[in-house]
Biopython code that builds the backbone (N, CA, C, O; Angstrom):
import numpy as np
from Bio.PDB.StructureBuilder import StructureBuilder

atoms = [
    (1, "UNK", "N", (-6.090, 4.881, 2.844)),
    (1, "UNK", "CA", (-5.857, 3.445, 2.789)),
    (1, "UNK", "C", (-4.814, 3.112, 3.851)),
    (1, "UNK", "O", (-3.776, 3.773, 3.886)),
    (2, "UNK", "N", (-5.009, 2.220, 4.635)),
    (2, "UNK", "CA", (-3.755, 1.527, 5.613)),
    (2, "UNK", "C", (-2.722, 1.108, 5.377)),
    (2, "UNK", "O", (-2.720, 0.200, 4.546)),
    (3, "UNK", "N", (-1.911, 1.362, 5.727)),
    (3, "UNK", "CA", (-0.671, 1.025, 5.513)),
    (3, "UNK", "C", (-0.394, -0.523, 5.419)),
    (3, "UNK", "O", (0.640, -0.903, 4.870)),
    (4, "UNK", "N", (-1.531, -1.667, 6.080)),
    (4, "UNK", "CA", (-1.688, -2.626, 5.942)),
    (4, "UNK", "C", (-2.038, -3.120, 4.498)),
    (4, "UNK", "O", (-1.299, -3.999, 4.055)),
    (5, "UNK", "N", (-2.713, -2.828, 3.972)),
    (5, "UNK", "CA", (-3.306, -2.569, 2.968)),
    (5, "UNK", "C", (-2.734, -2.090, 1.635)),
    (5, "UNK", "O", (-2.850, -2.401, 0.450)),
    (6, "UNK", "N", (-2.063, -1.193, 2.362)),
    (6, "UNK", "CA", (-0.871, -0.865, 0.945)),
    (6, "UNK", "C", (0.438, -1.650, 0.647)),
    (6, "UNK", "O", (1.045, -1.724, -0.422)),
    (7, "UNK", "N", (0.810, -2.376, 2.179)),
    (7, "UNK", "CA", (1.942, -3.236, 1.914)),
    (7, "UNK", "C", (1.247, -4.944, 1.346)),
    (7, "UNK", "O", (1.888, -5.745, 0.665)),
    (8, "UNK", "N", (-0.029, -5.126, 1.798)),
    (8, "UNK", "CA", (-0.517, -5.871, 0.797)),
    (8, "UNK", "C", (-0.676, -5.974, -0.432)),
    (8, "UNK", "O", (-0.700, -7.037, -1.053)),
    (9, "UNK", "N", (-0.818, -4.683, -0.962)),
    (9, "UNK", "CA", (-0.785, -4.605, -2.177)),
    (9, "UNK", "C", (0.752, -4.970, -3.281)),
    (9, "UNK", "O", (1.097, -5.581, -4.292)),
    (10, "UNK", "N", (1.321, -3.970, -2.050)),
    (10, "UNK", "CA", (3.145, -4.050, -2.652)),
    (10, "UNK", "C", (3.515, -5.515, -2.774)),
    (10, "UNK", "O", (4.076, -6.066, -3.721)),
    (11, "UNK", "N", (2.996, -6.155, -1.378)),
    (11, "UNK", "CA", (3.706, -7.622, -1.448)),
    (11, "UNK", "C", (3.069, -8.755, -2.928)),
    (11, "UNK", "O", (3.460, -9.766, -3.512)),
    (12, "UNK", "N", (2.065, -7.942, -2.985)),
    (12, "UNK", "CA", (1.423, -9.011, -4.202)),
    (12, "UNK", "C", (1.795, -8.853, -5.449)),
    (12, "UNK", "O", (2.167, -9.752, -6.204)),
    (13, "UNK", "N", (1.653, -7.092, -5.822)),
    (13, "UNK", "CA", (2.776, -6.696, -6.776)),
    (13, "UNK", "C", (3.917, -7.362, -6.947)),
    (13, "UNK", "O", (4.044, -8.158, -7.878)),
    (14, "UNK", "N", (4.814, -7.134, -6.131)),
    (14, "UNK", "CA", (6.308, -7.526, -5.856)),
    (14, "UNK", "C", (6.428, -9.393, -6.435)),
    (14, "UNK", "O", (7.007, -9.865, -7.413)),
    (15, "UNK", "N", (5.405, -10.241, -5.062)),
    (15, "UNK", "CA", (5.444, -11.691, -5.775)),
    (15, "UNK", "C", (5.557, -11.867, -7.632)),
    (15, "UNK", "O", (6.474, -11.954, -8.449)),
    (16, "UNK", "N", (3.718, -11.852, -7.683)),
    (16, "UNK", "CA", (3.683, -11.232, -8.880)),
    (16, "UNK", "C", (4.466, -11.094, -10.338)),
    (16, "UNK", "O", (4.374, -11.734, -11.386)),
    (17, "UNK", "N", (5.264, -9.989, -9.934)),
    (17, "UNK", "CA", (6.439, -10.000, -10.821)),
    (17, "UNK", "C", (7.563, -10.918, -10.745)),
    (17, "UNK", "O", (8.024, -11.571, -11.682)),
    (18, "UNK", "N", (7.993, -10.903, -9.436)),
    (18, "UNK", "CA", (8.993, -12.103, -9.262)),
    (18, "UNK", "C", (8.867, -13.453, -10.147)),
    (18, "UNK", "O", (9.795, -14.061, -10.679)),
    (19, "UNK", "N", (7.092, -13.860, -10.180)),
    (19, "UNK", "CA", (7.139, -15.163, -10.632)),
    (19, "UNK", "C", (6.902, -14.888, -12.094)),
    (19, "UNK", "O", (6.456, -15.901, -12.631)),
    (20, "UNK", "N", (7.006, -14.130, -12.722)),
    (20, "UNK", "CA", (6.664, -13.978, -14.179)),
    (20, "UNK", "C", (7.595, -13.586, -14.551)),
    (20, "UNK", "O", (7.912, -13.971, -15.677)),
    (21, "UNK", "N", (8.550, -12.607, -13.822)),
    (21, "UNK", "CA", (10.353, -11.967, -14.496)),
    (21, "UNK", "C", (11.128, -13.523, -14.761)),
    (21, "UNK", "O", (12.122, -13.757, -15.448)),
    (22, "UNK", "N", (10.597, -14.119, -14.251)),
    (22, "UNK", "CA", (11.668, -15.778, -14.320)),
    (22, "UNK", "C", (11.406, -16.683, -15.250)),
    (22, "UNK", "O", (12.267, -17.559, -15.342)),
    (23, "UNK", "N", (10.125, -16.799, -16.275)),
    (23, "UNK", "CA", (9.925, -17.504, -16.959)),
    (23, "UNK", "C", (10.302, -17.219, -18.488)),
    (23, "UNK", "O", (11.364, -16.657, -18.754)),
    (24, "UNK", "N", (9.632, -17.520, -19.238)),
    (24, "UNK", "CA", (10.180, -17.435, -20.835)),
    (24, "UNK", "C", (8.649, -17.492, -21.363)),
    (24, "UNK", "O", (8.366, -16.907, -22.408)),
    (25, "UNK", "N", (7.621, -18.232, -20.603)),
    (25, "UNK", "CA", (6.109, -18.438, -20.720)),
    (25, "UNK", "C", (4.959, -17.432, -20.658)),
    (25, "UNK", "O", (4.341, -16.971, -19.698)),
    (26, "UNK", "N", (4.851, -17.217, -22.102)),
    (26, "UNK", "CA", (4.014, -15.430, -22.217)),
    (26, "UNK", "C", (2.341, -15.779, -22.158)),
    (26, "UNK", "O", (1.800, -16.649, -22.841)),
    (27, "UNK", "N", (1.930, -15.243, -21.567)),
    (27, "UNK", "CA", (0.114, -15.294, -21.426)),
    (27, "UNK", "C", (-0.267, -14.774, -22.605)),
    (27, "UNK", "O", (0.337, -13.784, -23.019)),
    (28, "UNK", "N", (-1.429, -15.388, -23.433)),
    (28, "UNK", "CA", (-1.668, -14.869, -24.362)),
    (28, "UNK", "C", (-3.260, -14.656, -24.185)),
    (28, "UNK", "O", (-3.913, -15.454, -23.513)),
    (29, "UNK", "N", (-3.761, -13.721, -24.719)),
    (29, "UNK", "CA", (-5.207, -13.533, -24.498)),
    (29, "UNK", "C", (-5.785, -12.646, -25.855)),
    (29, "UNK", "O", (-5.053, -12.418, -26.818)),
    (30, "UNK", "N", (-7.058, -12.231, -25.786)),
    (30, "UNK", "CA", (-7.879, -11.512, -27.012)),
    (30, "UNK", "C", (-7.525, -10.080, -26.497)),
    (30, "UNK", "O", (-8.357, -9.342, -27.024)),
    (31, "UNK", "N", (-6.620, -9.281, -25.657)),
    (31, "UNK", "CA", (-6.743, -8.393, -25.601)),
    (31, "UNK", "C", (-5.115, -7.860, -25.289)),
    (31, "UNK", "O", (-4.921, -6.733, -24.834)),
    (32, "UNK", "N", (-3.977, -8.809, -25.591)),
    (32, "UNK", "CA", (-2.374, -8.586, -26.014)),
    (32, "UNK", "C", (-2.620, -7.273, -26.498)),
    (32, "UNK", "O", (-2.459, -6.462, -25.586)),
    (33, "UNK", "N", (-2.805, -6.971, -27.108)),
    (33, "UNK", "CA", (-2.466, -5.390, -28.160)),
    (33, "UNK", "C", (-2.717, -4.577, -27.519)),
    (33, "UNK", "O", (-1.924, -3.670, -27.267)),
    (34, "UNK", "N", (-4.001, -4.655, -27.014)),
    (34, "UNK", "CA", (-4.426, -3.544, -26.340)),
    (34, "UNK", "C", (-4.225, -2.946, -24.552)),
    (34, "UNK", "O", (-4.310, -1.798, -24.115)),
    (35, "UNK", "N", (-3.956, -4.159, -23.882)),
    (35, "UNK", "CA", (-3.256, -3.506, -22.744)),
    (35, "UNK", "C", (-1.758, -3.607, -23.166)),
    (35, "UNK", "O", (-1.071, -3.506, -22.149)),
    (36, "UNK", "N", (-1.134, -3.739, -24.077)),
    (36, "UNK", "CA", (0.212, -3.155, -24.028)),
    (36, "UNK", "C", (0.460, -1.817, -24.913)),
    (36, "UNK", "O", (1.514, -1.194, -25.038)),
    (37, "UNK", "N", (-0.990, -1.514, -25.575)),
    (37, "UNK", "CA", (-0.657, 0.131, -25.920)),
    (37, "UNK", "C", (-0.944, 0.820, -24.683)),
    (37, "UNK", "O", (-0.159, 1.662, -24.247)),
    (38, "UNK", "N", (-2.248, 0.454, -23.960)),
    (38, "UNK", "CA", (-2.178, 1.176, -22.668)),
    (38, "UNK", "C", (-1.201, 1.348, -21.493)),
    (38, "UNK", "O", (-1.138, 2.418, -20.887)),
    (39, "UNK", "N", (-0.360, 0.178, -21.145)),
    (39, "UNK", "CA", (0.765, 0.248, -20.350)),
    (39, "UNK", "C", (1.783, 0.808, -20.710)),
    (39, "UNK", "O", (2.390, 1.606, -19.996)),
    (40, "UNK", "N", (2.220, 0.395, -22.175)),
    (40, "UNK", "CA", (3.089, 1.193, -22.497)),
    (40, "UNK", "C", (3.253, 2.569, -23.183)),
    (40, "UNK", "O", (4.278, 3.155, -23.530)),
    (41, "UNK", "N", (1.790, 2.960, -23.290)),
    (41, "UNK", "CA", (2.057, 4.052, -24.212)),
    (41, "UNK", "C", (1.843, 5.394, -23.274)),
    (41, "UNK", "O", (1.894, 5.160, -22.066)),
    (42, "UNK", "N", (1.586, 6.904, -23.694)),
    (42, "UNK", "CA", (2.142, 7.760, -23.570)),
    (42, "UNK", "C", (1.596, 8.592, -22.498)),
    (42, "UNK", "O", (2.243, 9.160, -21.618)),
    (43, "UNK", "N", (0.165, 8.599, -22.698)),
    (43, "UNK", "CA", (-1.171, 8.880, -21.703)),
    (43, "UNK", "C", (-1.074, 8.192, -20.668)),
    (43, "UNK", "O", (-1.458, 7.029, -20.788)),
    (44, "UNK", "N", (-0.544, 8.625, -19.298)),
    (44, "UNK", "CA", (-0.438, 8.173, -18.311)),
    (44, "UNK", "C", (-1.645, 8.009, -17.498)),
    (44, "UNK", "O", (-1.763, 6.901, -16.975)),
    (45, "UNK", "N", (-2.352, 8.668, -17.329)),
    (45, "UNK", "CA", (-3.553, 8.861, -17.110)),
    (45, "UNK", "C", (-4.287, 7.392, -16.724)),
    (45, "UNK", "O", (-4.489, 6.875, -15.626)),
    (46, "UNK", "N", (-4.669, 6.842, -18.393)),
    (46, "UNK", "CA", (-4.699, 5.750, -18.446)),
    (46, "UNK", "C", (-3.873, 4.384, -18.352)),
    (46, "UNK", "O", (-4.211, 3.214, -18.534)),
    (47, "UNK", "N", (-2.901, 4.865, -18.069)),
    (47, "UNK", "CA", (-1.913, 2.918, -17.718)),
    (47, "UNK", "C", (-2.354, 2.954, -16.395)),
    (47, "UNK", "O", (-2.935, 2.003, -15.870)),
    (48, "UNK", "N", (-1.914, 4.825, -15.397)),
    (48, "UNK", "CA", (-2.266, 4.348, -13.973)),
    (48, "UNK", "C", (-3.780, 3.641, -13.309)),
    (48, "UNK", "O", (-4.008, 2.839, -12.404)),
    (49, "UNK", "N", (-4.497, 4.284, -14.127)),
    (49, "UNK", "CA", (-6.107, 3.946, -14.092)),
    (49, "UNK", "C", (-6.134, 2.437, -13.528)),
    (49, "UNK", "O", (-6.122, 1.986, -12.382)),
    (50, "UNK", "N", (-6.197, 1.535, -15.468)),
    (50, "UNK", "CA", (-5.507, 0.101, -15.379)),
    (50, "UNK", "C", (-4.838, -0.350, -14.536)),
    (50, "UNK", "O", (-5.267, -1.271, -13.840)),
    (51, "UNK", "N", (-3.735, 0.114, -14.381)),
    (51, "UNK", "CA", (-2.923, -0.785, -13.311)),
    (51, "UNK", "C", (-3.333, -0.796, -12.215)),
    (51, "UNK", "O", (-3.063, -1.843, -11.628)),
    (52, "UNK", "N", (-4.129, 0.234, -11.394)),
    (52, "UNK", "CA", (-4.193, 0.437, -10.005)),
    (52, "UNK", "C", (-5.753, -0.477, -10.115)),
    (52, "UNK", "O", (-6.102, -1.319, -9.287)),
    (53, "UNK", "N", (-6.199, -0.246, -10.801)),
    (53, "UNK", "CA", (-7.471, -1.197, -10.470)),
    (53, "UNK", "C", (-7.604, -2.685, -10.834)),
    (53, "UNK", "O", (-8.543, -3.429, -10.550)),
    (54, "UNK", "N", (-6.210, -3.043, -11.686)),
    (54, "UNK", "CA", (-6.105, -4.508, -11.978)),
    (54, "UNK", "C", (-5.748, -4.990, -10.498)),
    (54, "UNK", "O", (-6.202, -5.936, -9.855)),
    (55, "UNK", "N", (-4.644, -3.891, -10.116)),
    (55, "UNK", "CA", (-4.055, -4.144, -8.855)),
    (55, "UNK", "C", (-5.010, -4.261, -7.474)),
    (55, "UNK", "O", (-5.008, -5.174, -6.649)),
    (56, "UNK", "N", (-5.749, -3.152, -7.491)),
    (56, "UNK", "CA", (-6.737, -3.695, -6.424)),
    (56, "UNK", "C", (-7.666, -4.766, -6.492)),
    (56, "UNK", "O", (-8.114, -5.276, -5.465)),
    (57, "UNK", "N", (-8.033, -5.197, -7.790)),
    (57, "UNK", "CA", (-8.848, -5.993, -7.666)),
    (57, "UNK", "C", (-8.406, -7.482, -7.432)),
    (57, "UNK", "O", (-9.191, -8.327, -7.001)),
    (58, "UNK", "N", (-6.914, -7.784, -7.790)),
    (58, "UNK", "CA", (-6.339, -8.842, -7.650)),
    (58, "UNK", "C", (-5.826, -8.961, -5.885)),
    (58, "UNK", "O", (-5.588, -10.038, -5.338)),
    (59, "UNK", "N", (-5.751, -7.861, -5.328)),
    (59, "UNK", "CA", (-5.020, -7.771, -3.731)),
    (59, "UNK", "C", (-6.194, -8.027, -3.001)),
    (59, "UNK", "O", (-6.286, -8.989, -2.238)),
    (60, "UNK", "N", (-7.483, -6.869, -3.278)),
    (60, "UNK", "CA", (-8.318, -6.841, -2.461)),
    (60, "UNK", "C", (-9.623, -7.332, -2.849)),
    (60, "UNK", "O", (-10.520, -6.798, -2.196)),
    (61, "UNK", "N", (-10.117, -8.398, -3.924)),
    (61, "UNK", "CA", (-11.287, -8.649, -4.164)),
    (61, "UNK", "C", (-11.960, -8.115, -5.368)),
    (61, "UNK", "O", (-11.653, -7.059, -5.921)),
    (62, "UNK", "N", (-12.905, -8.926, -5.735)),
    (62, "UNK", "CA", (-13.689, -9.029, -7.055)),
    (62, "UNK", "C", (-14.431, -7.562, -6.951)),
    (62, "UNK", "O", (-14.482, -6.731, -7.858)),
    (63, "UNK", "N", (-14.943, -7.451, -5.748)),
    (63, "UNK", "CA", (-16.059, -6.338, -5.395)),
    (63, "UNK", "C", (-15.183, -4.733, -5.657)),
    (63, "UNK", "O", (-15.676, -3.642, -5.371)),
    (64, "UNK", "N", (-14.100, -4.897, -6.128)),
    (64, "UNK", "CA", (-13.344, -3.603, -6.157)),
    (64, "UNK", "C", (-14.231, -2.637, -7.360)),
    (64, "UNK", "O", (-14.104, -3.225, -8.434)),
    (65, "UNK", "N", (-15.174, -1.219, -7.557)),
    (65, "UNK", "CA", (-14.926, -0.876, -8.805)),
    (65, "UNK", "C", (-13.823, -0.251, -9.130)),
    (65, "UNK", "O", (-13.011, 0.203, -8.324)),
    (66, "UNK", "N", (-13.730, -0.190, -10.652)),
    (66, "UNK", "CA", (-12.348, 0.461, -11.567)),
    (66, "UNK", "C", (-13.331, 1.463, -11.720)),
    (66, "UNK", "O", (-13.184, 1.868, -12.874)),
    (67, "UNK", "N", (-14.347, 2.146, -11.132)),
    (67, "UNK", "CA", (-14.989, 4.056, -11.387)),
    (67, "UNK", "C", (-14.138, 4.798, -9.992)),
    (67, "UNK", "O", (-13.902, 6.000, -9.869)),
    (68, "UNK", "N", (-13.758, 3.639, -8.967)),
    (68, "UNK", "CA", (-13.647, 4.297, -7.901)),
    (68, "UNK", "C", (-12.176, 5.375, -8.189)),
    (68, "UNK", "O", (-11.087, 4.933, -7.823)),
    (69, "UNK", "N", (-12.222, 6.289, -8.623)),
    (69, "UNK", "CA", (-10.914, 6.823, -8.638)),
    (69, "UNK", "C", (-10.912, 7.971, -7.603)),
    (69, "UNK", "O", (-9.928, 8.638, -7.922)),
    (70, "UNK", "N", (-11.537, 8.597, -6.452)),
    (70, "UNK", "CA", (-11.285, 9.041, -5.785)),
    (70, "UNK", "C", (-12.054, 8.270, -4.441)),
    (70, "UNK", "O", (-12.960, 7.440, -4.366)),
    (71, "UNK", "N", (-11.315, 8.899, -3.549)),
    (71, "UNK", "CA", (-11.715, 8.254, -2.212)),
    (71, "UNK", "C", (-13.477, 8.798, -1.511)),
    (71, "UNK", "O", (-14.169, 8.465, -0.549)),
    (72, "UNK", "N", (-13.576, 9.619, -2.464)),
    (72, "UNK", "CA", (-14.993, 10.079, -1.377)),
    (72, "UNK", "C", (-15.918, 9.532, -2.771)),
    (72, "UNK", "O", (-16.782, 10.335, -3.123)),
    (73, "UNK", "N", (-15.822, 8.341, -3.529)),
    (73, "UNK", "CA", (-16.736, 8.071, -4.467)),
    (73, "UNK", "C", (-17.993, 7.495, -3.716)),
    (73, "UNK", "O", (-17.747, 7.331, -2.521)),
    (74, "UNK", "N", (-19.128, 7.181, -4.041)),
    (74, "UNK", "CA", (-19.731, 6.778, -3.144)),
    (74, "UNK", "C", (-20.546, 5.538, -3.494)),
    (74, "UNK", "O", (-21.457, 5.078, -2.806)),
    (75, "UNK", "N", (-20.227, 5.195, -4.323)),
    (75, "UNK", "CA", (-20.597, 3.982, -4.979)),
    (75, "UNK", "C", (-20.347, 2.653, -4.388)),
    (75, "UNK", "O", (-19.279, 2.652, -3.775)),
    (76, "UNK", "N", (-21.114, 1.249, -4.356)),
    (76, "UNK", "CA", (-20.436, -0.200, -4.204)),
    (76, "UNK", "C", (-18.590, -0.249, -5.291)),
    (76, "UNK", "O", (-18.253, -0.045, -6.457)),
    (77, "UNK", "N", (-17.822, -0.692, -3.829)),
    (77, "UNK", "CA", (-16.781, -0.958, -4.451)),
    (77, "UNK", "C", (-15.834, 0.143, -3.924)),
    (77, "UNK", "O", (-14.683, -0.292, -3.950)),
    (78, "UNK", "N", (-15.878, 1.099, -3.569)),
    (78, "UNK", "CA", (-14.787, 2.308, -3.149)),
    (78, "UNK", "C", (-13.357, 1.561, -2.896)),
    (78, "UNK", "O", (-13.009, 0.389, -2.756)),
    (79, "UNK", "N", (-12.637, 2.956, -2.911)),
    (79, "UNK", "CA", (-11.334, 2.222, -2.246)),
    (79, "UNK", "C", (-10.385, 3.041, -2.657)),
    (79, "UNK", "O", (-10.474, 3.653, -3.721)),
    (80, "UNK", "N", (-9.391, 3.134, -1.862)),
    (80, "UNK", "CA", (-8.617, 4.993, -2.342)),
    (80, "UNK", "C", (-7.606, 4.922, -3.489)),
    (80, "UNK", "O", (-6.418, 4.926, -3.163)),
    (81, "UNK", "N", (-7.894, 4.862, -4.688)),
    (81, "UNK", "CA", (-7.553, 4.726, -5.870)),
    (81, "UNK", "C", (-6.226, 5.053, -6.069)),
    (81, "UNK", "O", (-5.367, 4.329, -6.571)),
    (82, "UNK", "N", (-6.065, 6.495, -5.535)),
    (82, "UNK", "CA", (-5.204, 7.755, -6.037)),
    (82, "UNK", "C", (-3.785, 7.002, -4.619)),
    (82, "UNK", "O", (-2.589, 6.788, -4.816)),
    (83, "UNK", "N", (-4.552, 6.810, -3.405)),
    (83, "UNK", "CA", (-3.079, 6.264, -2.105)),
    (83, "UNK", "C", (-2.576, 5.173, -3.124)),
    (83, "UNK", "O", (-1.427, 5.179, -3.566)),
    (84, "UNK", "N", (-3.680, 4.086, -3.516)),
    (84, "UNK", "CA", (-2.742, 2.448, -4.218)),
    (84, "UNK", "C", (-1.419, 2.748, -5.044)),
    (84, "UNK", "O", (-0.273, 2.303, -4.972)),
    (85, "UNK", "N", (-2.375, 4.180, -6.292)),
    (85, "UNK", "CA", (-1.184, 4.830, -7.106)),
    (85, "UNK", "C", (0.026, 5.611, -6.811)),
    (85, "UNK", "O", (1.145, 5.474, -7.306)),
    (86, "UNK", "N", (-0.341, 6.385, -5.998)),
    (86, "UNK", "CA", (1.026, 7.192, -5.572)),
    (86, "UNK", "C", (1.945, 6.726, -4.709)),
    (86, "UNK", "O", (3.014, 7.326, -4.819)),
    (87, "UNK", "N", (1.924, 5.260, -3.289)),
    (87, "UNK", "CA", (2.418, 4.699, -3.468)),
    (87, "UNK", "C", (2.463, 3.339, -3.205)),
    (87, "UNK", "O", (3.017, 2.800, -2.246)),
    (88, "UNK", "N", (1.768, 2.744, -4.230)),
    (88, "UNK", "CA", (2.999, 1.351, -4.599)),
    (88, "UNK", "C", (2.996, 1.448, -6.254)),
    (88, "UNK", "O", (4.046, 1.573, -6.885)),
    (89, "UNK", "N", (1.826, 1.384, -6.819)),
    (89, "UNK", "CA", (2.144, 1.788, -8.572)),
    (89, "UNK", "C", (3.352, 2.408, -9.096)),
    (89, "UNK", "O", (4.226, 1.965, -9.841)),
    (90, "UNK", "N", (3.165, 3.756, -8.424)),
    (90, "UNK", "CA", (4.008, 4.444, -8.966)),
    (90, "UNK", "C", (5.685, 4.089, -9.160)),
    (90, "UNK", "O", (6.402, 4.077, -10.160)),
    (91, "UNK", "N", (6.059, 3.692, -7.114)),
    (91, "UNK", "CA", (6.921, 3.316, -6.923)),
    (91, "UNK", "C", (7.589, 2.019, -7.626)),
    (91, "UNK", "O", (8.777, 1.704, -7.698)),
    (92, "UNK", "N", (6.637, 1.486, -8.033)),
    (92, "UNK", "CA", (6.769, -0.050, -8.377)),
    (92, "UNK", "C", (7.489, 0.677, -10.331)),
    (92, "UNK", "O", (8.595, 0.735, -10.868)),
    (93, "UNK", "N", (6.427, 0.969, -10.623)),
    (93, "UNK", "CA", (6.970, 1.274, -12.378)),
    (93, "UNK", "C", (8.174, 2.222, -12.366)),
    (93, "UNK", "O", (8.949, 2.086, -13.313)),
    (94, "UNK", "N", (8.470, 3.191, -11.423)),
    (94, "UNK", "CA", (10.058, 3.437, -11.514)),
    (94, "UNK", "C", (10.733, 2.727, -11.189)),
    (94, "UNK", "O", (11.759, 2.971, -11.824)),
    (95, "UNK", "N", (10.990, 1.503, -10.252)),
    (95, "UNK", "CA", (12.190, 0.758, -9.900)),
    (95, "UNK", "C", (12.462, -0.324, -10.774)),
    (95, "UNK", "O", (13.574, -0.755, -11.078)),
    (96, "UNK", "N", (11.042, -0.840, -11.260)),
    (96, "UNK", "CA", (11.074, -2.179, -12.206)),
    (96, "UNK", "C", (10.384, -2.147, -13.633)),
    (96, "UNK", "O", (10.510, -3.207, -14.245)),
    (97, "UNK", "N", (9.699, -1.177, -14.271)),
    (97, "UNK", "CA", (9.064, -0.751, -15.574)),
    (97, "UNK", "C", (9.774, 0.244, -15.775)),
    (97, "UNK", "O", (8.962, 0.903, -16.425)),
    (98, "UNK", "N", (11.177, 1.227, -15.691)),
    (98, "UNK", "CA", (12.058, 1.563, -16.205)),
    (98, "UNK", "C", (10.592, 3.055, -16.713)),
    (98, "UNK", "O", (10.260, 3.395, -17.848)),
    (99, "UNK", "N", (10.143, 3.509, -15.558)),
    (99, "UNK", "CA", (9.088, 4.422, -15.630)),
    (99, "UNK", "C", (7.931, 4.415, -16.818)),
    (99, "UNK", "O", (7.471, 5.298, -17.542)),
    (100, "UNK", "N", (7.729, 3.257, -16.698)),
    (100, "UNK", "CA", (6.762, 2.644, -17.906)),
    (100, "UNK", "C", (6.980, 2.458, -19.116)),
    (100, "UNK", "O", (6.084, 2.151, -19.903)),
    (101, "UNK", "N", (8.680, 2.677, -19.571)),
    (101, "UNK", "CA", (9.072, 2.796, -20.952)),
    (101, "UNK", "C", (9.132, 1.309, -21.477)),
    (101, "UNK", "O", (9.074, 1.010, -22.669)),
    (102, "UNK", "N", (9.252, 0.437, -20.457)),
    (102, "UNK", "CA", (9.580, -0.972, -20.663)),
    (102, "UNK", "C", (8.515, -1.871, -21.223)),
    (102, "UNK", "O", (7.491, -2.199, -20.625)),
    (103, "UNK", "N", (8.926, -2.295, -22.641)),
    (103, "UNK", "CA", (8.249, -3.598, -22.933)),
    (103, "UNK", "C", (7.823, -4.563, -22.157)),
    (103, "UNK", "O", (8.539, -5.065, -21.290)),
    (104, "UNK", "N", (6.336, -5.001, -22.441)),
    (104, "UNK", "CA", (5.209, -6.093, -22.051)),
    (104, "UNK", "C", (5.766, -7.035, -22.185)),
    (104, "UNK", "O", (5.335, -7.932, -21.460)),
    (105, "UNK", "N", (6.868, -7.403, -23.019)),
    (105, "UNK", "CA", (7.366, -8.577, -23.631)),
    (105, "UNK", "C", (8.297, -9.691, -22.901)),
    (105, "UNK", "O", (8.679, -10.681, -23.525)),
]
sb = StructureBuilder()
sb.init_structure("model")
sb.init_model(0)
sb.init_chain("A")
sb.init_seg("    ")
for serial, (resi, resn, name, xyz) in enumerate(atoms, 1):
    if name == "N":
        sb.init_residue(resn, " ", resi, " ")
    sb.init_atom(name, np.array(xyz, "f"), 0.0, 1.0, " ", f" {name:<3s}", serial, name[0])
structure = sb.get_structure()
């Protein structure tokens, strides 16, 4: 993945949070419970999964799949799953998700 590409991602991340760390105004949806056992809970596996493909699909387009988890997938939708995660995900949930221990709330 390009380095273009990855600081796109970071910068959208980064906004992102900025505009939601500032409010008091919680999104509510049919599925609250369940992405905050996945983000927050223990199986990493799965939060990075989630996050990196919420994340690509919000940076880089609808056409992203969430199967693509390696780069030589060969399917509609590719996209190097594992670079998005290692770094901006990653980097991102140690400096500001307190290494994912941190409440959704």
């Amino acid at each position: 993945m390009s380095k273009e590409k990855l600081q796109k991602a970071e910068n959208f991340l980064h906004a992102s949070y900025n505009e939601v760390i500032g409010t008091d105004e919680k999104i509510h949806s049919d599925f609250d419970v369940f992405l905050e056992m996945i983000l927050t809970g223990n199986h990493k596996t799965y939060r990075y999964i989630l996050f990196t493909a919420l994340l690509a699909k919000a940076t880089f387009g609808e056409d992203i799949s969430a199967l693509s988890l390696q780069k030589e997938y060969k399917g509609k939708g590719a996209y190097d799953a594992r670079s998005l995660a290692h770094k901006v995900v990653v980097p991102f949930e140690g400096e500001f998700l307190n290494g994912g221990t941190r409440s959704l709330e």
